[in-house]
N, CA, C and O atoms as a Maestro MAE file, in Angstrom:
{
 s_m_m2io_version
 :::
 2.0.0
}

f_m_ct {
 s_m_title
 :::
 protein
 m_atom[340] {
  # First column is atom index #
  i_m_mmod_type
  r_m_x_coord
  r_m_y_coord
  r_m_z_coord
  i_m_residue_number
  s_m_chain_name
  s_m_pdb_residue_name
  s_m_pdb_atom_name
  i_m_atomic_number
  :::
  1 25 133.802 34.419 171.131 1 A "UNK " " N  " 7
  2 3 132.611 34.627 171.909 1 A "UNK " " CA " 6
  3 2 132.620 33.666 173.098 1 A "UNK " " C  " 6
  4 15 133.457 32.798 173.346 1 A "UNK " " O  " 8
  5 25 131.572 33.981 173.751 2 A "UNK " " N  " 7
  6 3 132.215 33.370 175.186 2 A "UNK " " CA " 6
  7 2 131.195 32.108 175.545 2 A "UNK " " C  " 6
  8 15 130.544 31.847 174.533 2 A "UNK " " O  " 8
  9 25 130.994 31.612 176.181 3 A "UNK " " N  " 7
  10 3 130.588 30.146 176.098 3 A "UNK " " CA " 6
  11 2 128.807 30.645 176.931 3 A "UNK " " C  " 6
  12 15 128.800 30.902 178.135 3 A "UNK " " O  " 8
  13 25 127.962 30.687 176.411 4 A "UNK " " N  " 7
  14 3 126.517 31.091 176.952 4 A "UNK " " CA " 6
  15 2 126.143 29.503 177.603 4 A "UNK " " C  " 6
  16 15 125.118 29.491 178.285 4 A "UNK " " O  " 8
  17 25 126.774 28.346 177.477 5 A "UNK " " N  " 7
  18 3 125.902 27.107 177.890 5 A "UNK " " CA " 6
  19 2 125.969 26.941 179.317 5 A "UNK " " C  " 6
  20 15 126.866 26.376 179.942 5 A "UNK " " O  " 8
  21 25 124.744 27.589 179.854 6 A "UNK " " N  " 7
  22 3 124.717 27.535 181.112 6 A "UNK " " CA " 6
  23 2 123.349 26.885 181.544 6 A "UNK " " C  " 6
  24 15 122.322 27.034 180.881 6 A "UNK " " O  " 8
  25 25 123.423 26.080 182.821 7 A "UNK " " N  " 7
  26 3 121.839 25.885 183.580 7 A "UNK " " CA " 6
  27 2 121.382 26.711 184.240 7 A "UNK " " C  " 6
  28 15 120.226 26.865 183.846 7 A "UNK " " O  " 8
  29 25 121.591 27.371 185.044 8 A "UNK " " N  " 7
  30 3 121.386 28.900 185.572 8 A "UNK " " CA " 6
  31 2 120.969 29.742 185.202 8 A "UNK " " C  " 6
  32 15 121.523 30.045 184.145 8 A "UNK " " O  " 8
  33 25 119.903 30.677 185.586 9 A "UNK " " N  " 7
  34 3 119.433 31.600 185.415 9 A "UNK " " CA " 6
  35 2 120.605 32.785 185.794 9 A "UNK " " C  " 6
  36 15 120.986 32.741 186.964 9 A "UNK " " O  " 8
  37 25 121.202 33.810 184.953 10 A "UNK " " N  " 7
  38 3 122.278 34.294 185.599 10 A "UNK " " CA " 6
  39 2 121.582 36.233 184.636 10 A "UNK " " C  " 6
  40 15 121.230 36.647 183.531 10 A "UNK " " O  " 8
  41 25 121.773 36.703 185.989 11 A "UNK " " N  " 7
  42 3 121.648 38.330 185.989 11 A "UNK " " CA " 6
  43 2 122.449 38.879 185.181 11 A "UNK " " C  " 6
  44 15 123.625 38.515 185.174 11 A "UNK " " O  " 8
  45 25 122.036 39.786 184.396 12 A "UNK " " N  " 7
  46 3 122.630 40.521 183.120 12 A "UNK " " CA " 6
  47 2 122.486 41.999 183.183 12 A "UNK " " C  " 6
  48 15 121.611 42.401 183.949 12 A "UNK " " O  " 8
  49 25 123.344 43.110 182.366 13 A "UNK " " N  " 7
  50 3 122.811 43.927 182.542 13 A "UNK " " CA " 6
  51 2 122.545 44.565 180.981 13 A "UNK " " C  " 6
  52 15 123.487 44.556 180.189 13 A "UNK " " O  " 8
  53 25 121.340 45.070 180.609 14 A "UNK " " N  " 7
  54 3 120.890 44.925 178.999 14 A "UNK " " CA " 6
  55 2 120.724 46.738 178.805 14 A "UNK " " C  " 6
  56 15 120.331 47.555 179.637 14 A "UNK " " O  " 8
  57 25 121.113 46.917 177.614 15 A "UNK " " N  " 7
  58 3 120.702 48.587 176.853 15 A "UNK " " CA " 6
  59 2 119.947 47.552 175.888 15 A "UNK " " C  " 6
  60 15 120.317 46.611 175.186 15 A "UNK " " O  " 8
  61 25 118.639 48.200 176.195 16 A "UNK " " N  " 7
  62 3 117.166 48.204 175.242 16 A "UNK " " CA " 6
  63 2 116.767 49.587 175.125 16 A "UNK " " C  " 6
  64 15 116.698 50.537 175.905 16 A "UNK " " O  " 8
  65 25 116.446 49.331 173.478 17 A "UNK " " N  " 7
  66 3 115.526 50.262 172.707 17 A "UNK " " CA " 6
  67 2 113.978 50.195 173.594 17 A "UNK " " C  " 6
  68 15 113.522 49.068 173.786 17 A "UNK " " O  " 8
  69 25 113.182 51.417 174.129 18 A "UNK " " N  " 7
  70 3 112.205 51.112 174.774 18 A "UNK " " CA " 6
  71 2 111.094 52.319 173.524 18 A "UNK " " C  " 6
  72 15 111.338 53.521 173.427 18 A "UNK " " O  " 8
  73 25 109.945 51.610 172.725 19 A "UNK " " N  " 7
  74 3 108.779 52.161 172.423 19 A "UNK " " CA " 6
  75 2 109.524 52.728 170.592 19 A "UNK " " C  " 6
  76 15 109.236 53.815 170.090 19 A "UNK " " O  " 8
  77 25 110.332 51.829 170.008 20 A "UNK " " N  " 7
  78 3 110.503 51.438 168.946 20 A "UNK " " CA " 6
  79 2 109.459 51.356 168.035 20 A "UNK " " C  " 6
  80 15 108.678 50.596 168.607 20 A "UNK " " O  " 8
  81 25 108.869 51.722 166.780 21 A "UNK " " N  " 7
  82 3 107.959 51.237 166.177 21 A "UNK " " CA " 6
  83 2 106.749 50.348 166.810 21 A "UNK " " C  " 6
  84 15 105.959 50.725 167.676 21 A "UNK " " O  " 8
  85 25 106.805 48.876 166.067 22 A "UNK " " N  " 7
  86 3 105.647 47.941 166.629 22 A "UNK " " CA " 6
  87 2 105.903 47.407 167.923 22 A "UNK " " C  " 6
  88 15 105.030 47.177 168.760 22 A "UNK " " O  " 8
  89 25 107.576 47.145 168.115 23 A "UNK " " N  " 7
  90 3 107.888 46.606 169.270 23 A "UNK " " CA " 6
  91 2 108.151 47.484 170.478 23 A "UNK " " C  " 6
  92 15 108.759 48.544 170.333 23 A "UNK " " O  " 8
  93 25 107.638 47.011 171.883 24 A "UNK " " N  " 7
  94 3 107.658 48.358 173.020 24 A "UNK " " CA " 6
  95 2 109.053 48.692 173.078 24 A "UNK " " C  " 6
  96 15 109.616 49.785 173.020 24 A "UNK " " O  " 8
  97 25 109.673 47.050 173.257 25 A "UNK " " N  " 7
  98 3 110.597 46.940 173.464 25 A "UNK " " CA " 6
  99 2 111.936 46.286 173.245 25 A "UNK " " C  " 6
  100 15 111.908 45.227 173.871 25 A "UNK " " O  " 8
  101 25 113.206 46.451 172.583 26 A "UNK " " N  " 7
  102 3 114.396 45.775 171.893 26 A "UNK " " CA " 6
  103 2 115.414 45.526 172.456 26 A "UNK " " C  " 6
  104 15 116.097 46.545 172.555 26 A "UNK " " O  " 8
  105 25 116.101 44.236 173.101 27 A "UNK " " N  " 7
  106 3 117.217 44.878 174.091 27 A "UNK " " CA " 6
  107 2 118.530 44.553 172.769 27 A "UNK " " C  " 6
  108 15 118.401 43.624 171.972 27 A "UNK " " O  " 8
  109 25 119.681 45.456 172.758 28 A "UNK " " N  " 7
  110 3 119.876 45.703 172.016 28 A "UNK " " CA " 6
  111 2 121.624 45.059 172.056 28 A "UNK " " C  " 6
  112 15 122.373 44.855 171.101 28 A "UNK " " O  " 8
  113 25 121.865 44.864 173.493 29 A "UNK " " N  " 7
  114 3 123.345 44.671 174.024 29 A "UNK " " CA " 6
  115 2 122.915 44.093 175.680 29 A "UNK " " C  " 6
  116 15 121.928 44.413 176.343 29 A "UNK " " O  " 8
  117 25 123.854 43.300 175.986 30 A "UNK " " N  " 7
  118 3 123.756 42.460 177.445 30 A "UNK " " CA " 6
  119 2 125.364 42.637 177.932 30 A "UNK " " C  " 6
  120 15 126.389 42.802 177.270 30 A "UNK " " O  " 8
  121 25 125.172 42.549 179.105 31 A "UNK " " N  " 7
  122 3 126.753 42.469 179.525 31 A "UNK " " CA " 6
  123 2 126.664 41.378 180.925 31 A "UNK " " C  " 6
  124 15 125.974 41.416 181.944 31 A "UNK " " O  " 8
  125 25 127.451 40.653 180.552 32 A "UNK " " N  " 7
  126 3 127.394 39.589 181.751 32 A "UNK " " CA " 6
  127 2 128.623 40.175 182.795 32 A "UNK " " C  " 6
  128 15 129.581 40.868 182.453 32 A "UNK " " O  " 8
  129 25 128.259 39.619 184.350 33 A "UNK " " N  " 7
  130 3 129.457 40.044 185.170 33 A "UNK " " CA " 6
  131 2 130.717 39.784 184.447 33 A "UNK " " C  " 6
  132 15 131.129 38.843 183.768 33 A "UNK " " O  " 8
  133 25 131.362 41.327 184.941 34 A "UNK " " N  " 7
  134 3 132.838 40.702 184.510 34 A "UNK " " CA " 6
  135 2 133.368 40.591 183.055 34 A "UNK " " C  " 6
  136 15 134.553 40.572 182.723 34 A "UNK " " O  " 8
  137 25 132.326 40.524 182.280 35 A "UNK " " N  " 7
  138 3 132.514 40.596 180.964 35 A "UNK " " CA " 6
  139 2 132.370 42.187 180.152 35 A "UNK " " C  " 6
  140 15 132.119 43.197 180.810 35 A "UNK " " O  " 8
  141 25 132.584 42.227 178.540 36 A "UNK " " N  " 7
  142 3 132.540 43.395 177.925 36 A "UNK " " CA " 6
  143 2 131.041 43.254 177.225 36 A "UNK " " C  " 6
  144 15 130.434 42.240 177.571 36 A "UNK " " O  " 8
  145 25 130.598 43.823 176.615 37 A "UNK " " N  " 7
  146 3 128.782 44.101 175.845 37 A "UNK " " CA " 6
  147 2 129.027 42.769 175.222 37 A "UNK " " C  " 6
  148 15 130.113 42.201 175.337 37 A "UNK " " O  " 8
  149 25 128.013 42.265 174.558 38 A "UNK " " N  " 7
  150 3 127.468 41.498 173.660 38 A "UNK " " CA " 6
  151 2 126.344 41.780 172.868 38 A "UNK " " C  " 6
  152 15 125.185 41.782 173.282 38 A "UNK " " O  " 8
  153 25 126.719 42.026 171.681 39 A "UNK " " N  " 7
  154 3 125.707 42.604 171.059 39 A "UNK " " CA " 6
  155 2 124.470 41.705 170.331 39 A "UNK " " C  " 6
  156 15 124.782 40.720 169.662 39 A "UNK " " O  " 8
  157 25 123.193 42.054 170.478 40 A "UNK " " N  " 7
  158 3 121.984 41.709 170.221 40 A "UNK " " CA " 6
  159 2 121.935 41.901 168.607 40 A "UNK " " C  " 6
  160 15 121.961 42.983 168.021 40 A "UNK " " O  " 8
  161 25 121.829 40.136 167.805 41 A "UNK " " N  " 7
  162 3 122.235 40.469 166.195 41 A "UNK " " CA " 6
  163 2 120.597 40.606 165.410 41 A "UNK " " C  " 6
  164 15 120.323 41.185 164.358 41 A "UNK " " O  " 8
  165 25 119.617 39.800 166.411 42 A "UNK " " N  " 7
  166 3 118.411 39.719 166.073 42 A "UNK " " CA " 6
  167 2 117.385 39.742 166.859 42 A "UNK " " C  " 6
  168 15 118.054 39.852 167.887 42 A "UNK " " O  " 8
  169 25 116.185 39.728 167.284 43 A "UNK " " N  " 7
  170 3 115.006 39.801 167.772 43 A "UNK " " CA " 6
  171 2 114.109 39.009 167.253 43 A "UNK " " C  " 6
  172 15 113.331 39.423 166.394 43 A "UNK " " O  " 8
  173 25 114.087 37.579 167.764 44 A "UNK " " N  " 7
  174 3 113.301 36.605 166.967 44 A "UNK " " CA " 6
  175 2 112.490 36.815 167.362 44 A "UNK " " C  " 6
  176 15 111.833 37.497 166.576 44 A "UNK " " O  " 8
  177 25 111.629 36.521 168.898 45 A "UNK " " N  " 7
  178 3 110.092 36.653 168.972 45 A "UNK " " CA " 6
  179 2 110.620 36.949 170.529 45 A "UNK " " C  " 6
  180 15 111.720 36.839 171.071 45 A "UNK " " O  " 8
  181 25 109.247 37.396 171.001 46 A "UNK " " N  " 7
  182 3 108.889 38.163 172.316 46 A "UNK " " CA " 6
  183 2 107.613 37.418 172.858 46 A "UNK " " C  " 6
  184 15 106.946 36.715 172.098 46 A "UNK " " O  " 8
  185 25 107.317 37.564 174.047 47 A "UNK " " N  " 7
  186 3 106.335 37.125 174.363 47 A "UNK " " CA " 6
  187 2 106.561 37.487 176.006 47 A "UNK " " C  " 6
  188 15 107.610 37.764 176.587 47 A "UNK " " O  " 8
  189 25 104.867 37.357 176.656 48 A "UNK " " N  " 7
  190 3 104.930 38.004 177.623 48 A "UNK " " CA " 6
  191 2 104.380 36.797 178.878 48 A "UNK " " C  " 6
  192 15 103.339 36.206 178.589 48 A "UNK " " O  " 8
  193 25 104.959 36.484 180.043 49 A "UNK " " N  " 7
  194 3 104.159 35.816 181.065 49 A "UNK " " CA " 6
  195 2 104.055 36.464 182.034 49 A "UNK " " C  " 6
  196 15 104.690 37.508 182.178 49 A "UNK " " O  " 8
  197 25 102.869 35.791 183.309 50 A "UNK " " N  " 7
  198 3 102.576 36.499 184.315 50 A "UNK " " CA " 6
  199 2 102.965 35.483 185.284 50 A "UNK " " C  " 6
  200 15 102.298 34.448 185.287 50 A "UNK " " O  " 8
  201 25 104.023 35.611 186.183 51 A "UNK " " N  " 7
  202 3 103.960 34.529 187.405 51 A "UNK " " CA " 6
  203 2 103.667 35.143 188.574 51 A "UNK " " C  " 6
  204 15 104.600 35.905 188.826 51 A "UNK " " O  " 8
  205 25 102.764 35.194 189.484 52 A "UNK " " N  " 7
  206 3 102.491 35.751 190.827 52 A "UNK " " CA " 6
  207 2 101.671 37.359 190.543 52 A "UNK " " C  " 6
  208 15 101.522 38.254 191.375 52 A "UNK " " O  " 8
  209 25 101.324 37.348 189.413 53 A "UNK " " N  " 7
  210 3 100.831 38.883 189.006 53 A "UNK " " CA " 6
  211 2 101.648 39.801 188.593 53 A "UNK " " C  " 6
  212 15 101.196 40.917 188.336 53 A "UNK " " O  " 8
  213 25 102.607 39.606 188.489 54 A "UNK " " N  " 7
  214 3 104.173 39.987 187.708 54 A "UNK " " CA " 6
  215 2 104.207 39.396 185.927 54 A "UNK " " C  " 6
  216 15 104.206 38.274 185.420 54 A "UNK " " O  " 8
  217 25 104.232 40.629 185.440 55 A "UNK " " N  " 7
  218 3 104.225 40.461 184.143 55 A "UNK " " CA " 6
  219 2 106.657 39.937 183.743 55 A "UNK " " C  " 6
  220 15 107.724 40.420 184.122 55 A "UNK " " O  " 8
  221 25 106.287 38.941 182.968 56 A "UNK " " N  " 7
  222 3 108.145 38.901 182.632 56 A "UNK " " CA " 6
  223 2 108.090 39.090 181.248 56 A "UNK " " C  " 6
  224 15 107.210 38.463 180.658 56 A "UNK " " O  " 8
  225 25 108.764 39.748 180.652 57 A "UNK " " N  " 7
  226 3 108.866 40.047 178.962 57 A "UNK " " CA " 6
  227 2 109.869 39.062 178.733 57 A "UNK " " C  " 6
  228 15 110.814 38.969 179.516 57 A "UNK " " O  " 8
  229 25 109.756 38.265 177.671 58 A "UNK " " N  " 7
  230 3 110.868 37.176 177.419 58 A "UNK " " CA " 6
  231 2 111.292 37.492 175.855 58 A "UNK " " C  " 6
  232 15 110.600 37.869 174.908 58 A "UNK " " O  " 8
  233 25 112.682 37.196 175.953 59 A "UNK " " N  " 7
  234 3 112.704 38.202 174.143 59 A "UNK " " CA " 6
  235 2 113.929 36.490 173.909 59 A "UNK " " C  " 6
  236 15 114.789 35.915 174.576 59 A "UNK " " O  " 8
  237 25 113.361 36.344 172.775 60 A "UNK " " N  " 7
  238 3 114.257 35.191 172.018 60 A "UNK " " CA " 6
  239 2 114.906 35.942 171.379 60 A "UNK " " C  " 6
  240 15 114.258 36.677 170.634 60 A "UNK " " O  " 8
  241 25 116.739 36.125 171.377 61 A "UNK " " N  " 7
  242 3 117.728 36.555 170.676 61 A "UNK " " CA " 6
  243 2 118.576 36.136 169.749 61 A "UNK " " C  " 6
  244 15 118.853 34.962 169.990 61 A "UNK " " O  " 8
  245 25 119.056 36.479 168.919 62 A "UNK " " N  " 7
  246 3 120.090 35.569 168.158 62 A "UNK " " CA " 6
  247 2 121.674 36.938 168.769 62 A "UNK " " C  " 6
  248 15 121.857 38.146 168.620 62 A "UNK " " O  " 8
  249 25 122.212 36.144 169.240 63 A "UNK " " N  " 7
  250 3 123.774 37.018 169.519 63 A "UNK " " CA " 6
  251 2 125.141 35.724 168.463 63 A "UNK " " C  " 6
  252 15 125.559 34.599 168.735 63 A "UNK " " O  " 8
  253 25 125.356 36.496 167.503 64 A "UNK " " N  " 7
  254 3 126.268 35.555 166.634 64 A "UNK " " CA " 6
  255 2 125.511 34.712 165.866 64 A "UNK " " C  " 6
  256 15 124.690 35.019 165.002 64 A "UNK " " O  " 8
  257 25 125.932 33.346 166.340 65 A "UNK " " N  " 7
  258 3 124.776 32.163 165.554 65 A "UNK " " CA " 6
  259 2 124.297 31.226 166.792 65 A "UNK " " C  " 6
  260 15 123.857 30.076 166.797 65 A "UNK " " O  " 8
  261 25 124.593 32.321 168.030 66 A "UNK " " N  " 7
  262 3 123.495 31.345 169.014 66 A "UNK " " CA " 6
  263 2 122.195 31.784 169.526 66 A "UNK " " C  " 6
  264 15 122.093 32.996 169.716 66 A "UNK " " O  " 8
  265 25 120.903 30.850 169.860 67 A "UNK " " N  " 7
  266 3 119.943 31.789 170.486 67 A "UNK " " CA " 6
  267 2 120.188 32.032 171.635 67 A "UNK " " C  " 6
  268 15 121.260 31.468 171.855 67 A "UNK " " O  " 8
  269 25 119.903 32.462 172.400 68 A "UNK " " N  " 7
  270 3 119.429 32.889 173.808 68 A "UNK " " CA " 6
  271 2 118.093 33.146 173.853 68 A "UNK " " C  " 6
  272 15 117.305 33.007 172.917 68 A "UNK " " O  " 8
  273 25 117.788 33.621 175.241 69 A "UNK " " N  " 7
  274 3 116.716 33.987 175.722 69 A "UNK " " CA " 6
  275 2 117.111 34.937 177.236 69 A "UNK " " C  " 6
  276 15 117.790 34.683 178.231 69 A "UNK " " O  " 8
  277 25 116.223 36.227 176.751 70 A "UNK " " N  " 7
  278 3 116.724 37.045 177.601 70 A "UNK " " CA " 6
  279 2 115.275 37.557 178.375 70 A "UNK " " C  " 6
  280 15 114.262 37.938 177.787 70 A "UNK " " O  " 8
  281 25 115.466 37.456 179.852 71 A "UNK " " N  " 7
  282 3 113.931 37.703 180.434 71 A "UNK " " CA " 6
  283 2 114.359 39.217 181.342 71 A "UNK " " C  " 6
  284 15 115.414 39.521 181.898 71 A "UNK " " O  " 8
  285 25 112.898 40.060 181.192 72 A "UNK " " N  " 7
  286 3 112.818 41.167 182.150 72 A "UNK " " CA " 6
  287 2 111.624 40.820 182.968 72 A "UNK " " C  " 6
  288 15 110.555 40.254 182.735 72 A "UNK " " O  " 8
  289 25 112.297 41.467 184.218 73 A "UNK " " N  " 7
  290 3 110.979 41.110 185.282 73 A "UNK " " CA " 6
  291 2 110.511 42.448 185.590 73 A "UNK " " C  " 6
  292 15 111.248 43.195 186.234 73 A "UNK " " O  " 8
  293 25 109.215 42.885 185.149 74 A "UNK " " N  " 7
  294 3 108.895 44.064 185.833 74 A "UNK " " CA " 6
  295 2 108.394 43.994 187.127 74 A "UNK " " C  " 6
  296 15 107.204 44.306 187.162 74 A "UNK " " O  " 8
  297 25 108.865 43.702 188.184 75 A "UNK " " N  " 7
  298 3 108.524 44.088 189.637 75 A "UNK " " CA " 6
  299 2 109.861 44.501 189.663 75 A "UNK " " C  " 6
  300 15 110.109 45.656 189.317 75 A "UNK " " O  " 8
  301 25 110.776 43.747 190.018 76 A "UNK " " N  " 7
  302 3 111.913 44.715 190.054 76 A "UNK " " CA " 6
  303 2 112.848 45.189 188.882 76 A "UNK " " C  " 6
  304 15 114.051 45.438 188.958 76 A "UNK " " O  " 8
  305 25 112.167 45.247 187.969 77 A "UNK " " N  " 7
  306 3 113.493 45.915 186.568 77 A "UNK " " CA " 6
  307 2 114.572 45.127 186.296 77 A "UNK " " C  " 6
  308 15 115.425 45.793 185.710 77 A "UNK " " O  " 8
  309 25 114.956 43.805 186.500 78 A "UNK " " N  " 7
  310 3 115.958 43.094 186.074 78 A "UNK " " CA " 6
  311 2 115.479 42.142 185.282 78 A "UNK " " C  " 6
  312 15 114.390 41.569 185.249 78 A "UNK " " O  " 8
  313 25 116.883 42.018 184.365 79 A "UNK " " N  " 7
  314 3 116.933 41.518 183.050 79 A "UNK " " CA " 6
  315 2 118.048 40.007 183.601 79 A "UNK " " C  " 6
  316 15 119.084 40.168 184.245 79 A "UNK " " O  " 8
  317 25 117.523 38.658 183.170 80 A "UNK " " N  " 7
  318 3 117.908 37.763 183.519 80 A "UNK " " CA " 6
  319 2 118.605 36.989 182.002 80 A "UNK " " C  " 6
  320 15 118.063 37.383 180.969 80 A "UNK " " O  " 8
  321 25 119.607 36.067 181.846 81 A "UNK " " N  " 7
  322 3 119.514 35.364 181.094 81 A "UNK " " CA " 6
  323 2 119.230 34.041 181.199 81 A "UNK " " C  " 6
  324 15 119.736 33.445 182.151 81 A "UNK " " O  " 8
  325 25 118.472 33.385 180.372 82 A "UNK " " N  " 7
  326 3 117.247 32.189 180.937 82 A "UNK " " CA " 6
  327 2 117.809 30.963 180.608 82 A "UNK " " C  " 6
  328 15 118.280 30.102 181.351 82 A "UNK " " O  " 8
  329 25 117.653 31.005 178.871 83 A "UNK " " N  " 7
  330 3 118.100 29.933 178.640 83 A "UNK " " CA " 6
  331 2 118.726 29.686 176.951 83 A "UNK " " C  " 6
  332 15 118.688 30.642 176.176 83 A "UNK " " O  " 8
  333 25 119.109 28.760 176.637 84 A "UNK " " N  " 7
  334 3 120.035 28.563 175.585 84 A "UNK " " CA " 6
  335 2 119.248 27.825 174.230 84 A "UNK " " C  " 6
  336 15 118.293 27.137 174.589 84 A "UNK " " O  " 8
  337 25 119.423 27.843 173.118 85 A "UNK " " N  " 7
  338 3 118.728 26.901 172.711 85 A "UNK " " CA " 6
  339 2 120.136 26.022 171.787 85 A "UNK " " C  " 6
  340 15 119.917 24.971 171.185 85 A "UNK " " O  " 8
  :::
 }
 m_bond[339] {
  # First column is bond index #
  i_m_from
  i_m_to
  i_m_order
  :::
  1 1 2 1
  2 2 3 1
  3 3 4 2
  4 3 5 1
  5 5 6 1
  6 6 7 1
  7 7 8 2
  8 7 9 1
  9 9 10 1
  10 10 11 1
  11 11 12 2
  12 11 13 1
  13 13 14 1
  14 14 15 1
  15 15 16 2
  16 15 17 1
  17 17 18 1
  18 18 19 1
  19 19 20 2
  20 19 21 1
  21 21 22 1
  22 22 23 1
  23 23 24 2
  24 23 25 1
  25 25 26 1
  26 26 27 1
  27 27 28 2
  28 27 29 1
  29 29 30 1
  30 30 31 1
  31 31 32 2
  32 31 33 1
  33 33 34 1
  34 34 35 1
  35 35 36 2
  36 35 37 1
  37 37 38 1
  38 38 39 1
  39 39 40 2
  40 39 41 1
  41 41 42 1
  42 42 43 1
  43 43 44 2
  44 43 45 1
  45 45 46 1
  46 46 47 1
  47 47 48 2
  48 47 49 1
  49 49 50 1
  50 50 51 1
  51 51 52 2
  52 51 53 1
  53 53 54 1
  54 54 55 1
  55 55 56 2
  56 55 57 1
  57 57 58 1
  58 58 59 1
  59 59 60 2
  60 59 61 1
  61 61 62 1
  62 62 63 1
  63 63 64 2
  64 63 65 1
  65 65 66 1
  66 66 67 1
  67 67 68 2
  68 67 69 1
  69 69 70 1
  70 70 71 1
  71 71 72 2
  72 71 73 1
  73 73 74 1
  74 74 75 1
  75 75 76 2
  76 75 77 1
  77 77 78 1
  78 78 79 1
  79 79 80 2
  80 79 81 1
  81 81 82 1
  82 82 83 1
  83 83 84 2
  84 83 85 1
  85 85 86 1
  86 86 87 1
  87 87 88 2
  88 87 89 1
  89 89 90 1
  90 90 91 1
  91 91 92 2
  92 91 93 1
  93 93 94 1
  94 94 95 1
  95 95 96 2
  96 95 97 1
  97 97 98 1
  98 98 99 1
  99 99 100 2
  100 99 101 1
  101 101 102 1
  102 102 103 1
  103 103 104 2
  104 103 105 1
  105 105 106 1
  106 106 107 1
  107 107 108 2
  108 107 109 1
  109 109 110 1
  110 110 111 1
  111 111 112 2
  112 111 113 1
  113 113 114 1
  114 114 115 1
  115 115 116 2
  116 115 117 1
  117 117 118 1
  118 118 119 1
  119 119 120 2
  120 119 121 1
  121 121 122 1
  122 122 123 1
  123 123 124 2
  124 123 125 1
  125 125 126 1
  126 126 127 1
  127 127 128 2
  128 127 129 1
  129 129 130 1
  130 130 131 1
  131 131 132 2
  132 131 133 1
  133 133 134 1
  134 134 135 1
  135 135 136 2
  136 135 137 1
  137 137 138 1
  138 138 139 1
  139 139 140 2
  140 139 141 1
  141 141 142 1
  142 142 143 1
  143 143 144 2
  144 143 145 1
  145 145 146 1
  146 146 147 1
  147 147 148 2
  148 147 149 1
  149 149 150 1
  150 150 151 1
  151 151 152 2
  152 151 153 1
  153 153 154 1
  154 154 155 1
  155 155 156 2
  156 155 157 1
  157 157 158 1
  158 158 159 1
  159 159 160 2
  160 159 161 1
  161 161 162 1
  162 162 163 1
  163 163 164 2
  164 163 165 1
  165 165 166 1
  166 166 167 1
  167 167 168 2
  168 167 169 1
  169 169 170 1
  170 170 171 1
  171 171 172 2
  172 171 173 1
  173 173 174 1
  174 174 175 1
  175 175 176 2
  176 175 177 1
  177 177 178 1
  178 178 179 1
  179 179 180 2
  180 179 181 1
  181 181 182 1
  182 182 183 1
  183 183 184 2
  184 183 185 1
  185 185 186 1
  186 186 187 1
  187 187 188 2
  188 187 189 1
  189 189 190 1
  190 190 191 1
  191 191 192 2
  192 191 193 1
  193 193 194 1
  194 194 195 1
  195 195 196 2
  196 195 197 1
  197 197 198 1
  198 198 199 1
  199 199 200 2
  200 199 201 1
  201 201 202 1
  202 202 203 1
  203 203 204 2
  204 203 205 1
  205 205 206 1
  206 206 207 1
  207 207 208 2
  208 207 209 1
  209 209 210 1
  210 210 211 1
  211 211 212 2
  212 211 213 1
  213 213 214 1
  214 214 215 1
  215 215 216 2
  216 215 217 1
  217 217 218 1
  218 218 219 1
  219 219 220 2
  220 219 221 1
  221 221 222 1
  222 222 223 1
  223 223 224 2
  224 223 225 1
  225 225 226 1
  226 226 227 1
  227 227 228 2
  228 227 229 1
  229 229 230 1
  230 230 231 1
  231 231 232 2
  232 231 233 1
  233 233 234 1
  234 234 235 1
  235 235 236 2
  236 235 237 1
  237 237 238 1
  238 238 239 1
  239 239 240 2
  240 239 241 1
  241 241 242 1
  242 242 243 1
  243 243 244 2
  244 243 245 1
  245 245 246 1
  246 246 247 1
  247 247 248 2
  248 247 249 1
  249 249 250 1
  250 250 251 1
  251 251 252 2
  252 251 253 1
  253 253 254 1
  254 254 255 1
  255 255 256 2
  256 255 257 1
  257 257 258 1
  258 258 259 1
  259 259 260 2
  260 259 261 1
  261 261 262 1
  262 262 263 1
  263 263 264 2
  264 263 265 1
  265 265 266 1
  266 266 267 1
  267 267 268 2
  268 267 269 1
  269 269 270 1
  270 270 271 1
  271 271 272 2
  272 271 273 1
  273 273 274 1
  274 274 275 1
  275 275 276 2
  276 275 277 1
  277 277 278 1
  278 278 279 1
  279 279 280 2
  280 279 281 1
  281 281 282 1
  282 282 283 1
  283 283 284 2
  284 283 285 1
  285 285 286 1
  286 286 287 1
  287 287 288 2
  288 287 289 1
  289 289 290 1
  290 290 291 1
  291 291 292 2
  292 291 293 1
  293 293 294 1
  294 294 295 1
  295 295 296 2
  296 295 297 1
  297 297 298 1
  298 298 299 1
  299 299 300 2
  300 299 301 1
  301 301 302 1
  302 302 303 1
  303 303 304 2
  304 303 305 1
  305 305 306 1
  306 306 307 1
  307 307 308 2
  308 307 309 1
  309 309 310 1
  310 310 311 1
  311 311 312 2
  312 311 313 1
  313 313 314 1
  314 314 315 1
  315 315 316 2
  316 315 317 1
  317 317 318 1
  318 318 319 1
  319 319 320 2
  320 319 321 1
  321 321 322 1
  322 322 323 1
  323 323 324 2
  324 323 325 1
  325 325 326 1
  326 326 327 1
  327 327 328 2
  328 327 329 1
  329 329 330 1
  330 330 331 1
  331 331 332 2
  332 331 333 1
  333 333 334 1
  334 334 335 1
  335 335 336 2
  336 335 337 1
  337 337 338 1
  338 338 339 1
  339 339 340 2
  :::
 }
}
């Protein structure tokens, strides 16, 4: 697996489950530039902020045995990766 420890906010591109059961939304696989999928092993918690009147969906992931954190911005539809834990 490939090394996620980054400071950077770095652009991803994600296949999410959209309107799943309880959750709206699941992203399910990420693909970083240049790279092949990475698959999404868990869905720890979600939560939603507003910066500038822009809602961002933030989904805490487990991929392997690391977390991540994977953010969508709905003004423009991109899916960011944030941060590491």
């Amino acid at each position: 697996m490939k090394n996620f420890n980054k400071q950077k906010t770095e652009q991803v591109e994600v296949m999410a489950l959209f309107g799943y059961e309880m959750t709206p939304c699941q992203p399910l696989t990420f693909r970083r530039k240049g790279e092949s999928e990475t698959e999404v092993n868990e869905l720890l918690r979600t939560t939603i902020k507003f910066v500038g009147g822009v809602a961002v969906h933030i989904f805490d992931v487990l991929v392997g045995r690391e977390q991540v954190r994977l953010e969508f911005d709905s003004r423009n539809l991109s899916w960011h990766l944030t941060q590491l834990a």
